[in-house]
N, C-alpha and C positions, 0 to 999 in steps of 0.2 A: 552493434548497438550505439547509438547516436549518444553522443555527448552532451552536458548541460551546462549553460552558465551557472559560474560560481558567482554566490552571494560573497557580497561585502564582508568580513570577518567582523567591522561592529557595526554597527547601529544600520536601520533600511531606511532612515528618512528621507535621503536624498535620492533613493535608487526609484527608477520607474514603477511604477506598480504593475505594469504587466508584465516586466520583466520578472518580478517579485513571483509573483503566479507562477509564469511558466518554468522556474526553476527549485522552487520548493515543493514539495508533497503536501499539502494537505491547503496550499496558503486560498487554492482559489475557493473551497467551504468557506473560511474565513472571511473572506473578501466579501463573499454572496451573503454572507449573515449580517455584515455591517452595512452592505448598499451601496460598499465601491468597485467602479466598472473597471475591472482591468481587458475588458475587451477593447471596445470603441476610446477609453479614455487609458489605453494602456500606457503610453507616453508622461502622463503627470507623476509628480511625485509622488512616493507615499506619503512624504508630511502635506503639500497641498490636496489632495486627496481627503486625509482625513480631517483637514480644517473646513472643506467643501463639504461634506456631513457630520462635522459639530465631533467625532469622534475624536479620544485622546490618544495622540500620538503614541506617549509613554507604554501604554494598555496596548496598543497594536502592534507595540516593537516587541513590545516580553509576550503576547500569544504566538508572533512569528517566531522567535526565539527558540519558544516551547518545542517548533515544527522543528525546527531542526534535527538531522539525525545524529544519535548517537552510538559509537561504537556499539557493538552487543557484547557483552561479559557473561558468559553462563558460567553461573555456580556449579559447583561437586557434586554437593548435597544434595540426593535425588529427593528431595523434598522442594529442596530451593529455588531445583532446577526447575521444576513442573513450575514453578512459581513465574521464574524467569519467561517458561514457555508462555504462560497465561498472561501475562502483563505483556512482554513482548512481541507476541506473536498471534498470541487470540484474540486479543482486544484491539492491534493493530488493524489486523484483516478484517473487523467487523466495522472498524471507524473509517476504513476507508475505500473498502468497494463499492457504498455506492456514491460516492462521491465520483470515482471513478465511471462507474455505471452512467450516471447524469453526462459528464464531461463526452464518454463515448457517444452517446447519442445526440449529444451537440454536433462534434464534429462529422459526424456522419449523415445528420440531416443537413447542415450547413455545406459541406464538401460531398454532396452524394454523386454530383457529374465529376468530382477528379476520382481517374484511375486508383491513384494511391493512397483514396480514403478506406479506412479498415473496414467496410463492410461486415456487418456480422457480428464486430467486434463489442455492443451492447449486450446483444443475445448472449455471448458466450462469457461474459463476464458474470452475468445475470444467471448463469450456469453455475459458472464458478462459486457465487456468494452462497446458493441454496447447497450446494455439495458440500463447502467449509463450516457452513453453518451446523450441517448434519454432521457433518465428522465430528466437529470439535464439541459437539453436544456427546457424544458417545466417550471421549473421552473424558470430559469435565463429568461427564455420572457414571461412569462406569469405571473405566479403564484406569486416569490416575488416582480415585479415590482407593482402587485395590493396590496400585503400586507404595500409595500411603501408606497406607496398613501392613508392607512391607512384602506383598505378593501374594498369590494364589496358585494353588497347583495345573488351574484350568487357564491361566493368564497367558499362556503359548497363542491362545486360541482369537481373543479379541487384539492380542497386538498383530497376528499373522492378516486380521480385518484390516488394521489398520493401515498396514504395509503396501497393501492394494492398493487401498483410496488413495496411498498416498505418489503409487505408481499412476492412479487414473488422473493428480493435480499435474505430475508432470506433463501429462499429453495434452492437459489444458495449456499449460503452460507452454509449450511447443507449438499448441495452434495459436496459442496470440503471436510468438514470432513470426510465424508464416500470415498471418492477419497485417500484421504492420510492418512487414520489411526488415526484421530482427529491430523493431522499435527504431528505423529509424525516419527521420523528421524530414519532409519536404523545405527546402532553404526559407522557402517563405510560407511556410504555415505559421496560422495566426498562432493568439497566445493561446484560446483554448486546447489545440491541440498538442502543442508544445506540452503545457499542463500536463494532460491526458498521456503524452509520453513518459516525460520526467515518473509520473506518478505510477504506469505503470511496470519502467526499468524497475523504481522500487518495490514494488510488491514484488515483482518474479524474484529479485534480490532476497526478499527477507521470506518468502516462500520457501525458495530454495533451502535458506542457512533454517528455516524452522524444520520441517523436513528431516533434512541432514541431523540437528541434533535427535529429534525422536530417534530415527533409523539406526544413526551410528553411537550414541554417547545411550541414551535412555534406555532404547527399547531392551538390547542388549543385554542389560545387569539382569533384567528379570527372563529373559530368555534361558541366558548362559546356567542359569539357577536352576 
């Protein structure tokens, strides 16, 4: 898996704005919502940049800020946890596959005569978002509102559901490495794909660690019971 430029530890005013894009998750939404070009105009500053459409610098360093990742800390509390899962993990995956989704079909119509464009790799994101979306509906009505209420005798049964699903994200998750090269970047791919990289090392990341806590920390206590 290909490596990413590290951001500046303060402030992005001075850093390129494409560069800004293709090394944070979420910055190019961002970007696209305010009307600055980190494609063609990826070389400018962010603070010229956002003087170029009247935007406040200030307000665009603290939204990028926002994007930045933060350690994850899962609670004990199987209350807390679920909490933890929903805010970190549900709401993550829902704010940023199709962002992802958009980016993949950039690159892929834009780079569709190079070999090493992911082919496919919209569709199967596009896969991806409708699968997670059903899963984690099942458990946001079903599944943790019973482990709230501190279990059910028949509860063996929708978490053995979930186990599955959560073996069939893995193989999504293994066909995007085989789609992109274990995610990695052509030397000279533009910023959208870059982007489109960076963004999805991080979802297979935080897929992964979501996953992992269901399977090994959560599901467990009401199993073992």
């Amino acid at each position: 898996m290909s490596g990413s430029p590290l951001l500046a530890p303060s402030g992005f005013a001075d850093q390129p704005i494409g560069s800004i894009a293709a090394a944070l998750p979420g910055a190019t939404a961002l970007f696209r919502r305010h009307k600055l070009d980190f494609c063609c105009g990826g070389a400018t500053s962010l603070a010229d940049a956002a003087a170029s459409r009247g935007v406040l610098l200030a307000d665009l360093e603290r939204e990028l800020a926002a994007l930045r990742p933060q350690a994850p800390t899962a609670p004990e509390e199987t209350g807390a946890l679920i909490d933890h899962i929903l805010q970190r993990y549900h709401a993550v995956h829902r704010a940023e596959l199709p962002e992802l989704i958009r980016l993949a079909r950039r690159v892929e119509s834009v780079h569709h005569d190079d070999p090493r464009s992911p082919a496919g790799l919209a569709d199967l994101l596009e896969t991806i978002e409708a699968e997670l979306t059903e899963h984690q509906a099942k458990e946001e009505q079903i599944l943790f509102p019973l482990m709230r209420a501190g279990g059910h005798p028949m509860i063996v049964h929708p978490i053995a559901r979930m186990r599955e699903e959560h073996d069939a994200h893995g193989a999504n998750l293994a066909e995007i490495l085989v789609l992109t090269n274990d995610i990695t970047l052509p030397p000279e791919a533009c910023n959208s794909w870059r982007a489109l990289y960076v963004g999805l090392a991080k979802f297979a990341e935080d897929l992964t660690e979501h996953v992992h806590l269901e399977n090994n920390v959560l599901f467990p206590r009401f199993e073992d019971a």
